[in-house]
N, C-alpha and C positions, 0 to 999 in steps of 0.2 A: 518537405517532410512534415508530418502531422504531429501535430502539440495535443498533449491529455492531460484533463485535468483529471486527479486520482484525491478522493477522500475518505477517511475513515470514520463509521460510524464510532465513538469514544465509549457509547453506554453498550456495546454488544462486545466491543475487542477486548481481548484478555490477557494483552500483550503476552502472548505465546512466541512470537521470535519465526514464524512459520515464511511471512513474508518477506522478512529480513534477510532470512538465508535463501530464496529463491529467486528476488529481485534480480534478474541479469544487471540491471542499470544502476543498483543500489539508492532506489528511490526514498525508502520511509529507514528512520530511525528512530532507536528503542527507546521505550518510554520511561520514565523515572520511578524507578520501585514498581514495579510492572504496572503500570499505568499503559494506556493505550500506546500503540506505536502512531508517528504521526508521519506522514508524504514531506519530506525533508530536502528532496531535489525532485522536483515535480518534473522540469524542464527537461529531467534524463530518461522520463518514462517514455518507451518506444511502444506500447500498447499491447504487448502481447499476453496479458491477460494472468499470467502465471500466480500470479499473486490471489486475484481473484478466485481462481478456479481452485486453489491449495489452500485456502484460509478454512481454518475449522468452525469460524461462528460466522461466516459468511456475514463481513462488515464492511468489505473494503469494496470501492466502483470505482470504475475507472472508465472515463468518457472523453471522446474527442472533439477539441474546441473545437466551434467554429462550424 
């Protein structure tokens, strides 16, 4: 199975909550006083993109190691 690394740009995210509630894997958790949300279980990320493709400031990448 394939490992991703997923990171979030911090100066573009507006912690809107958009990825949080899409994550199948429950990858990133919310940020403190909406501060950027950050990749919290990286190792649950299964690569399917959803996050990416649903983000409204388009911040978040998600790449497979290796």
């Amino acid at each position: 199975m394939a490992s991703f690394s997923v990171s979030v740009d911090a100066l573009l995210c507006t912690g809107c909550g958009t990825c949080l509630e899409i994550c199948p894997s429950g990858v990133f958790s919310p940020g403190e006083g909406g501060d950027a949300v950050r990749p919290e279980c990286e190792e649950g990320c299964v690569g399917c993109l959803l996050c990416v493709e649903s983000c409204p400031e388009s911040c978040l990448r998600v790449e497979a190691k290796g």
